[in-house]
C-alpha positions as CSV (number, residue, x, y, z in Angstrom):
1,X,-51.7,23.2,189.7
2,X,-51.0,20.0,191.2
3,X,-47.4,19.1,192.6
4,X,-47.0,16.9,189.6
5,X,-47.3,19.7,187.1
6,X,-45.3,22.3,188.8
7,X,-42.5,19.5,189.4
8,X,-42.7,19.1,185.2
9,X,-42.4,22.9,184.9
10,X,-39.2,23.2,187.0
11,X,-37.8,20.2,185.3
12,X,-38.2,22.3,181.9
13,X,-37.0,25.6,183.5
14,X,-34.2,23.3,184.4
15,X,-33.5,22.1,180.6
16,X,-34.0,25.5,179.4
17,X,-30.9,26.5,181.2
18,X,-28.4,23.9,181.0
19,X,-27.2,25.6,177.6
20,X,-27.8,28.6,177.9
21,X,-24.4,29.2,179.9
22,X,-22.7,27.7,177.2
23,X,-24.5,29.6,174.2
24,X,-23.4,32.9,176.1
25,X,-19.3,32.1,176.8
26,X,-19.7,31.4,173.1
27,X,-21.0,34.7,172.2
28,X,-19.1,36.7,174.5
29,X,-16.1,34.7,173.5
30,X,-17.1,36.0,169.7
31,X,-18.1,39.7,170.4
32,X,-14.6,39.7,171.9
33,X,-12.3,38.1,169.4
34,X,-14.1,40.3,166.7
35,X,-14.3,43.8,168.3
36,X,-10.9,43.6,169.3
37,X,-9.7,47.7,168.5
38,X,-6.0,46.9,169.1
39,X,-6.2,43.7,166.5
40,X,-8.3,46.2,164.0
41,X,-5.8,48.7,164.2
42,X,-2.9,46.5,163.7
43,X,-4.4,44.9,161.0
44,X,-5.4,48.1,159.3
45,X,-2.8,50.1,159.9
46,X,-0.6,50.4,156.3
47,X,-4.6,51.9,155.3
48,X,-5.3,54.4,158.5
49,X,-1.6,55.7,157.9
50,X,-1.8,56.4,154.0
51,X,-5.2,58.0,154.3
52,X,-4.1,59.8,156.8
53,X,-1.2,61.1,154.9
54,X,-2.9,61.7,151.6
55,X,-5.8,63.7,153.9
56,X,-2.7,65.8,155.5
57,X,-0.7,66.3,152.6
58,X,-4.3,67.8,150.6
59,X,-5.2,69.8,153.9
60,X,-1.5,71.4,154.0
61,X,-1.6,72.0,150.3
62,X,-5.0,74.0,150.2
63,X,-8.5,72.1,149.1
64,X,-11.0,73.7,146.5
65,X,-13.9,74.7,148.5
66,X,-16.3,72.5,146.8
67,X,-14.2,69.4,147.2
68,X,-13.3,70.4,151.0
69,X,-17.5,71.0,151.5
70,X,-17.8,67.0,149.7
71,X,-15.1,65.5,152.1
72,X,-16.9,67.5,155.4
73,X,-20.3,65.6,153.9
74,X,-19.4,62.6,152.4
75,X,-16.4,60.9,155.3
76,X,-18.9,61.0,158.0
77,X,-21.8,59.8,155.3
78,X,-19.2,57.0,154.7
79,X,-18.5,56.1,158.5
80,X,-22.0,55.6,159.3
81,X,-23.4,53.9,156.8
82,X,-20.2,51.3,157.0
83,X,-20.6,50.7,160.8
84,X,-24.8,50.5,160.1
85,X,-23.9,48.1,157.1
86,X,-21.2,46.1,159.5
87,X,-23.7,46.1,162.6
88,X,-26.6,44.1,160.5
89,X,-23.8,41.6,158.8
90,X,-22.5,40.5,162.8
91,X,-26.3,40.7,163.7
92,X,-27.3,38.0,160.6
93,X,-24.6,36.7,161.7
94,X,-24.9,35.7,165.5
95,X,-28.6,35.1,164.6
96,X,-27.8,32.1,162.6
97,X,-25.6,31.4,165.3
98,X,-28.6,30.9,167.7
């Protein structure tokens, strides 16, 4: 490689970077705004409050076994495949983004 070449390579390397400072206080600036737990639970709170009343008042009031063997099963089903289905919509997402 000749002084001229390497001289056009760091000139690219140089190019290369100028945005990606920018591109990554705009994602972080995102990931923050959106996974925000205090916001979440603010704005969800009427919902985390009556399911957790309607959970405590079946729990104190005695569940059918089968029904109480489908909640054990089916909640933490739920919970997964919401945060798996929520993980892939932000990753489409911040793809287009980029």
């Amino acid at each position: 490689m000749n002084a001229e070449e390497k001289q056009q390579i760091e000139q690219q390397i140089e190019r290369a970077r100028d945005g990606v400072g920018d591109r990554i206080d705009e994602l972080d600036q995102r990931l923050r705004t959106t996974l925000d737990f205090k916001t979440l639970a603010r704005e969800h709170a009427p919902q985390i409050i009556a399911g957790g009343a309607a959970i405590g008042f079946l729990i104190g009031f005695g569940f059918p076994k089968p029904l109480r063997r489908l909640i054990q099963v089916s909640i933490p089903l739920a919970l997964i495949a919401w945060k798996v289905k929520q993980s892939r919509d932000n990753r489409n997402h911040y793809e287009e983004i980029i």
